[in-house]
C-alpha beads as a LAMMPS data file, in Angstrom:
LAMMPS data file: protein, C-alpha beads

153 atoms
152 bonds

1 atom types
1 bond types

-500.0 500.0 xlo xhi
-500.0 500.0 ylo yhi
-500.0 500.0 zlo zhi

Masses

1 110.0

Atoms # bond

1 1 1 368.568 -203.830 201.418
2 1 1 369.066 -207.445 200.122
3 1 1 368.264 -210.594 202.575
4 1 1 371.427 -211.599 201.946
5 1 1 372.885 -208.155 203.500
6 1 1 374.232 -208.423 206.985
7 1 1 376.587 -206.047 209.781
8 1 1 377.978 -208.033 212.241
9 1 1 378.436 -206.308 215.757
10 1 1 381.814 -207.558 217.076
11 1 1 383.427 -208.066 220.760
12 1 1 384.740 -205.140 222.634
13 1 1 388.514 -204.855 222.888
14 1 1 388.359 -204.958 226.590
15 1 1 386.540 -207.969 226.372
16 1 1 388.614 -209.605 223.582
17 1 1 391.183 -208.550 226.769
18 1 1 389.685 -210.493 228.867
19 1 1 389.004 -213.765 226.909
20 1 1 392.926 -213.500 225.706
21 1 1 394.062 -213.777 229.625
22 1 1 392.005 -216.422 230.339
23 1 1 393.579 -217.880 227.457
24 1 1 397.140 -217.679 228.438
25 1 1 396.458 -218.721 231.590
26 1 1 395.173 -221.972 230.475
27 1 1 397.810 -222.417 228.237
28 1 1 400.083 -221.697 230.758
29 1 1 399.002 -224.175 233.130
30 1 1 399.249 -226.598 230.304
31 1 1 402.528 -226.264 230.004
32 1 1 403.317 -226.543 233.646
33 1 1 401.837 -230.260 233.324
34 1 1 403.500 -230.672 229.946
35 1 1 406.983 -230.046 231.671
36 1 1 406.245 -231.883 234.763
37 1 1 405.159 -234.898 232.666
38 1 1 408.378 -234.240 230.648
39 1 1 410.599 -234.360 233.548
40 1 1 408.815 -237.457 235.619
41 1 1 408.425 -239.900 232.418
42 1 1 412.407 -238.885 231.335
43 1 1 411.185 -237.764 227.825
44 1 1 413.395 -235.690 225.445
45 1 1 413.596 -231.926 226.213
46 1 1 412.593 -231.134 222.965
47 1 1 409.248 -232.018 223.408
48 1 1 408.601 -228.929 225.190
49 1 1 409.781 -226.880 222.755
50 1 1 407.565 -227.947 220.263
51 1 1 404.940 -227.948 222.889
52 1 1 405.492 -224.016 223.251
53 1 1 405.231 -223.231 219.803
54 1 1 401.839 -224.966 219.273
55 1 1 400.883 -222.930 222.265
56 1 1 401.947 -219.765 220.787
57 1 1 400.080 -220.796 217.156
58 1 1 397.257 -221.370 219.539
59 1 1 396.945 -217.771 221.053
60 1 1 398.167 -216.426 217.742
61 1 1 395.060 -217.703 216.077
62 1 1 392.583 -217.205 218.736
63 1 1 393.421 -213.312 219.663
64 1 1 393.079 -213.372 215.116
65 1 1 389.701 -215.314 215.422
66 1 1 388.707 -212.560 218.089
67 1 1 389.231 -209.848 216.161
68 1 1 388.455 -210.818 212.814
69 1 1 386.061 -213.742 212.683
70 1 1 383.986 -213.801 216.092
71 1 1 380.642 -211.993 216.144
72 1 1 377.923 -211.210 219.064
73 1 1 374.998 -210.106 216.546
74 1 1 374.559 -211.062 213.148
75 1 1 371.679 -208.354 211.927
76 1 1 370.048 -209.113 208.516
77 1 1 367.014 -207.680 206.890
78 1 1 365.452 -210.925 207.368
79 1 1 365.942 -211.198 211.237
80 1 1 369.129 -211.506 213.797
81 1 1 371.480 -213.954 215.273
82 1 1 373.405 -214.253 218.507
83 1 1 376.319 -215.809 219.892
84 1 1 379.262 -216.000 221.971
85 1 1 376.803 -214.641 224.773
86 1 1 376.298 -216.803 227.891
87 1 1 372.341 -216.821 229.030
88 1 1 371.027 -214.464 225.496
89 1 1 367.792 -216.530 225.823
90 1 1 366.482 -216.670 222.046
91 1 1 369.678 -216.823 220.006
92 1 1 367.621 -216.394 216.794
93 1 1 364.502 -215.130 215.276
94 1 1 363.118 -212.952 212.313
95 1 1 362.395 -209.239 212.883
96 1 1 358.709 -210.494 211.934
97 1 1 358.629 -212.341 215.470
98 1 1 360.015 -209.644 217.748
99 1 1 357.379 -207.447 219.326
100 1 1 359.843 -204.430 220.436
101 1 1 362.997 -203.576 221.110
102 1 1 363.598 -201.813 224.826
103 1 1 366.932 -201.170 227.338
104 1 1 366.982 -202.787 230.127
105 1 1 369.761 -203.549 233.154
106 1 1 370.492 -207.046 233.953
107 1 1 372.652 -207.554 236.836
108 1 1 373.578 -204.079 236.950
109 1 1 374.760 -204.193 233.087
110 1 1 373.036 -202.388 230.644
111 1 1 371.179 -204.953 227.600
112 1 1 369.520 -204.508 224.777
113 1 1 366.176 -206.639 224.991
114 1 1 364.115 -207.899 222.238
115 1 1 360.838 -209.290 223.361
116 1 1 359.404 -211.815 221.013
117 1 1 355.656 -212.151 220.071
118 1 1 355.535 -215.494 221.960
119 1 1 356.654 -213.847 225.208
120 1 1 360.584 -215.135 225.050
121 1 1 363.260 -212.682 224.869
122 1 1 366.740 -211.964 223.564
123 1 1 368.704 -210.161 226.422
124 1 1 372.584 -208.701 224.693
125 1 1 374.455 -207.024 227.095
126 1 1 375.930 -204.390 225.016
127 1 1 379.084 -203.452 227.088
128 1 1 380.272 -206.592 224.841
129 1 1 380.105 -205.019 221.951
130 1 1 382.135 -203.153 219.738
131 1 1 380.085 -200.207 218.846
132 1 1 378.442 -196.966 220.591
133 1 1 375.623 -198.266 223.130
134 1 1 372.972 -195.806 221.520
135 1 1 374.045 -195.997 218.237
136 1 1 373.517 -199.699 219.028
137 1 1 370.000 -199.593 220.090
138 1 1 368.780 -196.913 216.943
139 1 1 370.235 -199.264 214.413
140 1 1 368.414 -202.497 216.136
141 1 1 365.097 -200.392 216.724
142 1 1 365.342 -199.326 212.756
143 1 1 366.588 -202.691 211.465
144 1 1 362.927 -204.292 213.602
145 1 1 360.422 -201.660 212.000
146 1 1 362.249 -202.170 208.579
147 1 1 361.222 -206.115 209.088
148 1 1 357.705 -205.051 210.022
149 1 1 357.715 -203.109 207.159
150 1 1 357.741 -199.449 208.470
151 1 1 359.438 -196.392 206.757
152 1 1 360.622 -193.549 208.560
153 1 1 358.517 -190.432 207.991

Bonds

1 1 1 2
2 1 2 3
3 1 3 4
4 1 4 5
5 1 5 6
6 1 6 7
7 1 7 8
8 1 8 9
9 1 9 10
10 1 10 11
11 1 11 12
12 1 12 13
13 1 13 14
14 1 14 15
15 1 15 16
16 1 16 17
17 1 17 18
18 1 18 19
19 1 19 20
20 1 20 21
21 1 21 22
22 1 22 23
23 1 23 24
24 1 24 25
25 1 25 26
26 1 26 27
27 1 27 28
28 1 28 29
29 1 29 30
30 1 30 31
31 1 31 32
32 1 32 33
33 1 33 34
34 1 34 35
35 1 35 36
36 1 36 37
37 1 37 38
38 1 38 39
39 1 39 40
40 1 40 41
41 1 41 42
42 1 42 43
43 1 43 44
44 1 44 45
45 1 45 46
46 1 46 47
47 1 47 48
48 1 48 49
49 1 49 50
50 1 50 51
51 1 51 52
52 1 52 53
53 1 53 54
54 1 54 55
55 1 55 56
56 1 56 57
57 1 57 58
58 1 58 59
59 1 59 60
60 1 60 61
61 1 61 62
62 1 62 63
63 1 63 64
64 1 64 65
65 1 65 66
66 1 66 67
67 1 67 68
68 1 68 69
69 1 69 70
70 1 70 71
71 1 71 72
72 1 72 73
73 1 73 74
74 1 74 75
75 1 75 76
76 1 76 77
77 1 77 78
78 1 78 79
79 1 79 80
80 1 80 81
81 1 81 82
82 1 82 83
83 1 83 84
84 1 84 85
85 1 85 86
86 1 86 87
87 1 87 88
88 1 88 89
89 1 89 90
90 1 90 91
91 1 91 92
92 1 92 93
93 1 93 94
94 1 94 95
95 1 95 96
96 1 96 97
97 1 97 98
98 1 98 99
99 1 99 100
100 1 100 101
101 1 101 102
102 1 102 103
103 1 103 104
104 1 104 105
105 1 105 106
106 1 106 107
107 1 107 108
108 1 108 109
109 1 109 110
110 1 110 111
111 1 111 112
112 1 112 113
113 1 113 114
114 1 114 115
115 1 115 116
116 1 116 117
117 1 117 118
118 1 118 119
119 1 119 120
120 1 120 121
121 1 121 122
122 1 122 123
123 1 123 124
124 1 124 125
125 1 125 126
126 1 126 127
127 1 127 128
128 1 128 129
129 1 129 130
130 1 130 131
131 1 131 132
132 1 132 133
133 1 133 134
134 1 134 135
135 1 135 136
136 1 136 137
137 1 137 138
138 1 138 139
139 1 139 140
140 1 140 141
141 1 141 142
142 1 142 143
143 1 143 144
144 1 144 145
145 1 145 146
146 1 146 147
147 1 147 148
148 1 148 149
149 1 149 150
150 1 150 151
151 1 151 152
152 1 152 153
């Protein structure tokens, strides 16, 4: 495998769900402003209506930026990155500077944990992710021992 080799582990559709209601929420209360500051300030109705289709371009291209684009784990033969994850700790390192790879619960939610050399840690909760939670944890456990340099027997 090439450094320049890499699987992404996407979001969950439940949790692409959940980030796409938030959404619409927000951009629902924005346009309950954007009318009322229609109506007080006597502005042309036709504002609104453009306002409502940049709104829909918006959600349009975030629930597409969800699916397609947005990542939680970058894995590379040289090491891993993380994102989109609130409180990961590390968000990058090589496989060179992780000492193992365990399971763990945080919070009553089950996380992948790789401890670093230098005592910090990368916590992913992998309910986020878009992939079996043991298949998960083998590829991560064989993508480490392939940076330390290990074969499988």
């Amino acid at each position: 495998m090439s450094g320049s080799e890499h699987v992404d582990y996407r979001l969950a559709p439940a949790f692409v769900a959940r980030l796409m209601g938030a959404a619409l929420v927000g951009l629902a209360l924005l346009l309950f402003v954007g009318t009322f500051v229609v109506a007080v300030a006597g502005l042309p109705p036709d504002l609104l209506v453009v306002a409502v289709l940049v709104c829909v371009a918006l959600v349009a291209g975030f629930a597409w930026w969800l699916r397609q684009r947005a990542w939680v784990l970058r894995a590379t033969a040289g090491g891993y990155q993380v994102r989109l994850v609130r409180g990961a700790g590390v968000r990058e390192a090589r496989w060179s500077e992780v000492e193992d790879a365990v399971t763990a619960y945080r919070r009553e939610v089950a996380c992948l944990e790789l401890r670093l050399r230098d005592g910090r840690t990368t916590t992913i909760p992998v309910g986020v992710l878009a992939v079996d939670k043991d298949d998960f944890v083998r590829e991560v456990q064989a993508r480490l021992q392939r940076g330390h340099g290990l074969r499988p027997l």
